[in-house]
C-alpha positions in Angstrom: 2.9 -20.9 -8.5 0.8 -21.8 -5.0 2.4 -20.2 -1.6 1.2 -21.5 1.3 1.7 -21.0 5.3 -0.2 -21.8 7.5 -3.3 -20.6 6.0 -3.2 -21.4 2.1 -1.5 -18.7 -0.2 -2.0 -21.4 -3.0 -13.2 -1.0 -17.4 -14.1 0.6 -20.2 -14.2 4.7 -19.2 -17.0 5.3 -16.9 -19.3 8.4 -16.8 -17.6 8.8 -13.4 -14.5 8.5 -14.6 -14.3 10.2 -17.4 -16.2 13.3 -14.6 -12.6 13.7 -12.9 -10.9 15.1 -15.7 -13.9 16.3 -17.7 -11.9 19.7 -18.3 -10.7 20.5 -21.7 -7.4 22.2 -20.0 -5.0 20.2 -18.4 -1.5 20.5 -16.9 1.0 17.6 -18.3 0.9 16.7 -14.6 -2.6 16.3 -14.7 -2.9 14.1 -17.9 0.0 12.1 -16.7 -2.3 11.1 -13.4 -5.4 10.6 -15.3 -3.3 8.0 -17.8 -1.8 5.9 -15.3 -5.0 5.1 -13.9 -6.9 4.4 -17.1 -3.6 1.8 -17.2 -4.3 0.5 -13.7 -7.9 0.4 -14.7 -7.6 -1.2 -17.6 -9.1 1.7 -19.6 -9.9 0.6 -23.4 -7.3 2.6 -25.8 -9.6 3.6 -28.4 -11.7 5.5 -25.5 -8.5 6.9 -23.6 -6.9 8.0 -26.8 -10.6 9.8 -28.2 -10.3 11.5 -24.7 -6.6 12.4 -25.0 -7.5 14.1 -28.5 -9.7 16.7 -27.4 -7.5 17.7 -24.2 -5.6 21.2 -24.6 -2.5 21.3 -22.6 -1.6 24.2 -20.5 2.1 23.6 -20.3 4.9 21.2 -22.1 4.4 17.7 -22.5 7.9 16.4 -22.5 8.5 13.0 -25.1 10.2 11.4 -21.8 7.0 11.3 -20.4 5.3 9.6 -23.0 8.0 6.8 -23.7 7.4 6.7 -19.9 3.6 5.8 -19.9 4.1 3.4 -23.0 6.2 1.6 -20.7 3.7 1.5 -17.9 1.2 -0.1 -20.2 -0.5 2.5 -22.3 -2.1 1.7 -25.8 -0.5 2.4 -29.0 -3.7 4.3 -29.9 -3.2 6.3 -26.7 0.6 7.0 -27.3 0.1 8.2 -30.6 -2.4 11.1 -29.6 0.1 11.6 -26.4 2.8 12.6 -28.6 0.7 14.8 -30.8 -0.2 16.4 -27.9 3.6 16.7 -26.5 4.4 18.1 -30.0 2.1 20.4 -30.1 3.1 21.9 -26.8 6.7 22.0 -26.9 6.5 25.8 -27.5 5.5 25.6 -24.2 6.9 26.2 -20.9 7.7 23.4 -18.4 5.2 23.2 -15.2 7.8 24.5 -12.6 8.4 21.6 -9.8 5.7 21.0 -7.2 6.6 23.0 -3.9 7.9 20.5 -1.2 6.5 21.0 2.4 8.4 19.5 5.0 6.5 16.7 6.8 5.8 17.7 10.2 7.8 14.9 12.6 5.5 13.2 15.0 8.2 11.4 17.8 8.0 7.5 18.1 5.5 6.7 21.0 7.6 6.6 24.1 9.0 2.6 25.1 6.1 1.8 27.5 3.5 2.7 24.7 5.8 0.8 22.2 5.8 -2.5 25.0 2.1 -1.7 25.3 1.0 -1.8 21.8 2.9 -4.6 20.9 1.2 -6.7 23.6 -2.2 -5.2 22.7 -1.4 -6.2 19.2 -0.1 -10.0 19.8 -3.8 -10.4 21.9 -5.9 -9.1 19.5 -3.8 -11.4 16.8 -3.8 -14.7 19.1 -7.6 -14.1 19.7 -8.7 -12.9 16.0 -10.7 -15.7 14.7 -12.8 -16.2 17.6 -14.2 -12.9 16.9 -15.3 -13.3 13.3 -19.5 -14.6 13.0 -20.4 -16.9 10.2 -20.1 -14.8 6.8 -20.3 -15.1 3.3 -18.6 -12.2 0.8 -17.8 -12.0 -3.0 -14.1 -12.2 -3.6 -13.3 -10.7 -7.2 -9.6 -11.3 -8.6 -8.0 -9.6 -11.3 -5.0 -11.9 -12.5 -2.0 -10.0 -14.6 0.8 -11.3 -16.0 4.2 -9.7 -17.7 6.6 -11.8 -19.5 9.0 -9.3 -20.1 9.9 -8.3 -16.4 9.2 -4.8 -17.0 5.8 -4.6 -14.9 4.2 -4.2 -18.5 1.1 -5.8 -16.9 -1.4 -7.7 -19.1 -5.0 -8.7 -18.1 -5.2 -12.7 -17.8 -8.2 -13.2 -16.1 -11.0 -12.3 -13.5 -12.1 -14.6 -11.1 -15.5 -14.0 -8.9 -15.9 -16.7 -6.5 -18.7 -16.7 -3.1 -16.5 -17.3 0.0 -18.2 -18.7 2.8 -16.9 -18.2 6.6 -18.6 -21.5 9.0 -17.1 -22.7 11.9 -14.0 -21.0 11.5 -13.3 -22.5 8.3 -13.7 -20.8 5.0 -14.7 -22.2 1.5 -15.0 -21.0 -2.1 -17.4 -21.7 -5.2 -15.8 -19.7 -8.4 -19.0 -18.4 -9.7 -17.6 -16.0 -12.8 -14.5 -16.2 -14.5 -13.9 -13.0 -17.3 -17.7 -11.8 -16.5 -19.3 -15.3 -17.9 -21.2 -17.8 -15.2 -18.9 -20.9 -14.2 -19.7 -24.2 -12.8 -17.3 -26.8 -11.0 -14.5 -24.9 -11.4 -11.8 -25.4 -8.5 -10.2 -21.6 -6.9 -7.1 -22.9 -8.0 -7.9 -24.3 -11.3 -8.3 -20.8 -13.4 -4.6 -20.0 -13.7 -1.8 -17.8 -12.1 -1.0 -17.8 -8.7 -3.8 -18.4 -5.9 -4.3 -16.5 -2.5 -6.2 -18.5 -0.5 -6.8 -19.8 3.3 -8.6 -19.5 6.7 -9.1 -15.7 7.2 -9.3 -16.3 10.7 -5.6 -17.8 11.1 -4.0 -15.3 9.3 -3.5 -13.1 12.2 -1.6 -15.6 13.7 0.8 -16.7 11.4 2.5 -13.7 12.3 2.0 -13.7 16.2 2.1 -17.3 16.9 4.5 -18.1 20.0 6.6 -20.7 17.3 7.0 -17.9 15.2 8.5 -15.9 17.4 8.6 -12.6 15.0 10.9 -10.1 15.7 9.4 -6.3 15.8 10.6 -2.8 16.1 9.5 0.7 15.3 9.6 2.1 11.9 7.0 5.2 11.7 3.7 6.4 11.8 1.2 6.6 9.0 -2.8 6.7 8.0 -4.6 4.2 6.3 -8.3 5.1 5.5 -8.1 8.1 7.7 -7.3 6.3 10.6 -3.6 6.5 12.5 -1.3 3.6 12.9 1.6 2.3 14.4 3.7 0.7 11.6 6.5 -1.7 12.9 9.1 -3.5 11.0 9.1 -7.7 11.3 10.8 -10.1 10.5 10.4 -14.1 10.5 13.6 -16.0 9.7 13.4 -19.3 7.7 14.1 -21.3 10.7 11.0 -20.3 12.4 8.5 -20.1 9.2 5.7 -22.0 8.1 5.3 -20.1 4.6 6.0 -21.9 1.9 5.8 -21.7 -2.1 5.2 -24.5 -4.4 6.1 -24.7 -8.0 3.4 -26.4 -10.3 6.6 -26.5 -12.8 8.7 -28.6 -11.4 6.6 -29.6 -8.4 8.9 -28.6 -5.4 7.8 -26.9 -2.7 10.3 -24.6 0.1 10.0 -22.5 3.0 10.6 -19.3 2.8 11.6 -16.5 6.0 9.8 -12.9 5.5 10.3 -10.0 6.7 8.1 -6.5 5.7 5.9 -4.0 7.6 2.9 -4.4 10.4 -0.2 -1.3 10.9 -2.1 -1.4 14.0 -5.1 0.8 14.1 -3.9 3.4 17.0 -7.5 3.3 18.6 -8.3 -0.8 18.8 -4.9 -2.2 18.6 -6.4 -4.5 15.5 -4.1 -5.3 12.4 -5.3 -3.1 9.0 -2.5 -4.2 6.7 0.6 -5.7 6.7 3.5 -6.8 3.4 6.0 -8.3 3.2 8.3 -9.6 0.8 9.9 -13.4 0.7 13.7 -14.0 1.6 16.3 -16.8 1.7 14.6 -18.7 -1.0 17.1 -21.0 -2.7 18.7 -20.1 -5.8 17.8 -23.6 -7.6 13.8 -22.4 -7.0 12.7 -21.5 -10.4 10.3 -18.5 -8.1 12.8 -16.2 -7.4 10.4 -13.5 -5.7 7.7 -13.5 -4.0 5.6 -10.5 -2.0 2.5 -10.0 -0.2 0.5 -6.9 0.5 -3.1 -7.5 3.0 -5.3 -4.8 4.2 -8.7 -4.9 6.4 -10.7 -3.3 7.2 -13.6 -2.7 10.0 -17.1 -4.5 8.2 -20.4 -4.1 9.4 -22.5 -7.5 9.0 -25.3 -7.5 10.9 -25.2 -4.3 12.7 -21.5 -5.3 14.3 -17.7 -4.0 13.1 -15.4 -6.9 12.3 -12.0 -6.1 11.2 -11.7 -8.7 7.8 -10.1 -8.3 4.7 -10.7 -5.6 2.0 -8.0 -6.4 -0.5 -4.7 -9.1 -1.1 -2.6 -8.1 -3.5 0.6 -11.2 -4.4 3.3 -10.6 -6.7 5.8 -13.4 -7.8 8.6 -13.7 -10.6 9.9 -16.8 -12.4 12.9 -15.7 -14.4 11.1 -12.9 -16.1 8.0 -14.2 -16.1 5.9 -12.2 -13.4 2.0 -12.7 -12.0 0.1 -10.1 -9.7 -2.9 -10.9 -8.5 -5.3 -8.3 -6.4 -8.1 -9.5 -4.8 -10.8 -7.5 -2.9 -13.9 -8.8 -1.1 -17.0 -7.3 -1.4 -20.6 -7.9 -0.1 -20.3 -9.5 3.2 -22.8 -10.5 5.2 -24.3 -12.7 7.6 -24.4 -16.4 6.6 -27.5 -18.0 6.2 -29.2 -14.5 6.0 -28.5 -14.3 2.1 -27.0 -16.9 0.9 -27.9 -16.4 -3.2 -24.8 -16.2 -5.5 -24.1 -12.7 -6.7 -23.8 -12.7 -10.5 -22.9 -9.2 -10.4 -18.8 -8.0 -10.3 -18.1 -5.1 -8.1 -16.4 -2.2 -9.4 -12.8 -2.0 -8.1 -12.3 -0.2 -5.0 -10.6 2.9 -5.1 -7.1 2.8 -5.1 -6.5 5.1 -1.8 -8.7 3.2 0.3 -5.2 0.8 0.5 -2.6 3.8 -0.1 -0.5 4.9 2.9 -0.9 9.0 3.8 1.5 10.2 5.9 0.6 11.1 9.6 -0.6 14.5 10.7 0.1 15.2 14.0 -2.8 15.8 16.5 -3.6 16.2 20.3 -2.7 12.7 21.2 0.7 13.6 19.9 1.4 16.2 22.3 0.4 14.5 25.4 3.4 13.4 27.5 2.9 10.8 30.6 3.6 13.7 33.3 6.6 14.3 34.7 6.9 13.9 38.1 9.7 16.4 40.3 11.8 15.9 42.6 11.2 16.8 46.4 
């Protein structure tokens, strides 16, 4: 499966790892978070489960909770010392549930910040690739598949490939594919589905006049520390230029869209947005498709550009379903550097793209003054 716009949408346990939870007493909360990420890590089960072996549980490990981590992914090797563990404790008292604190409530920025923003945001969009210099980076994609539906992900392959940013147009040499050296190997030749395109019209896809996107408020929220607006789109199929192909049975169709928007609250420059396909026609054998981008700010050559940090596409045919995450690495200036990298990047970690809610501060509480009557 290829989507396209108009820009082309075509671990083992480390010492460091291993460091987090290097205590021999754990809470059944605490082994539950340190197993789902040796699944999202891809964690070999022979290690996971020697680990799980010498942990001593400090309250009940409920069989539910182990059925649900086989079903996320975890190794039979892993299971079976989970439920040794959950028999061992049922003696044991449950953890008693984690104490909720209200959010506080930040108010929605007041219309003339909302008509402000938005215009800030459609500028900075409509003007985004003439800001980018001539790059390179290291893109690194881990390809999953499931063909049971269940998000029972399986590793298919990892793709490294040199991207190179010239002139406003981008290209890509794969250079690695599963950790071994690779030569004339297309970036859409290695399987699954491909993420690809001009970084510098990506912005505006979104924001383009033709598009004509329709926005409106949904909350606050922090990404990397930093406070955004989030706002709600949407692009009907009418007006889009996104469309997925099928390799299968070689059709291709537009699809409309519609997800969430973040606008760094400081610059007015895009750090993420998703979205998930609509009004795709029930004869399409892809049924769903969905989209998740974040940037952030890069220094190459002494300068911050916002550019991407990670892509992450999901798609299901039938039950057949792909996700690919993709994160860039390395940039720099081009013609600087411009060796191939034989080296893969560790992932990043996973909440340098996870949403924390907003925490009120002083910018909050200033109001435009009020001006009184005479």
């Amino acid at each position: 499966m290829v989507v396209r716009s108009a820009w082309f949408v075509t671990t083992v346990l480390t010492a460091t790892g291993v460091a987090v939870y290097a205590q021999y007493t754990m809470t059944a909360q605490q082994l539950m978070a340190f197993i789902q990420s040796s699944i999202r890590l891809h964690h070999d089960d022979v290690k996971v489960a020697a680990y799980v072996k010498k942990i001593k549980l400090s309250d009940r490990l409920e069989e539910r909770k182990v059925e649900e981590l086989q079903g996320m992914g975890a190794g039979p090797r892993t299971v079976q010392a989970l439920r040794v563990l959950s028999t061992s404790s049922q003696s044991m008292t449950l953890a008693p549930p984690p104490v909720v604190t209200p959010r506080p409530v930040i108010p929605p920025p007041e219309p003339a910040e909302l008509k402000r923003i938005l215009a800030e945001m459609i500028d900075n969009a409509r003007t985004y690739s003439k800001t980018l210099p001539d790059y390179l980076c290291v893109e690194v994609t881990r390809k999953h598949y499931d063909p049971s539906g269940s998000e029972n992900w399986r590793p298919l392959a990892t793709v490294q490939e040199q991207v190179s940013y010239v002139d406003h147009k981008e290209a890509y040499t794969v250079t690695m594919v599963n950790g071994r050296a690779v030569s004339n190997v297309g970036h859409e030749g290695v399987g699954g589905s491909t993420l690809s395109g001009d970084f510098g019209s990506i912005y505006t896809e979104i924001f383009a006049p033709e598009t004509a996107a329709e926005f409106e408020w949904d909350h606050w929220a922090t990404l990397r520390g930093r406070r955004m607006y989030v706002f709600a789109f949407r692009v009907p199929q009418s007006r889009s230029q996104f469309t997925i192909y099928d390799s299968e049975t070689r059709r291709t169709i537009t699809a409309g869209y519609h997800g969430l928007i973040y606008a760094d609250r400081e610059s007015g420059m895009i750090m993420r947005y998703k979205f998930d396909c609509e009004d795709i026609p029930t004869s399409f054998p892809v049924r769903d498709v969905k989209l998740d981008v974040n940037y952030d700010f890069i220094d190459i050559a002494g300068h911050k550009y916002v550019l991407p940090l990670k892509t992450e596409i999901w798609s299901r045919a039938g039950r057949y379903m792909t996700w690919n995450e993709a994160e860039f690495h390395l940039y720099r200036k081009f013609g600087t550097e411009s060796s191939i990298t034989f080296e893969t990047p560790d992932p990043l970690p996973e909440d340098k793209t996870k949403e924390e809610p907003a925490v009120p501060d002083d910018k909050d509480s200033k109001k435009p003054p009020v001006k009184k009557q005479p």
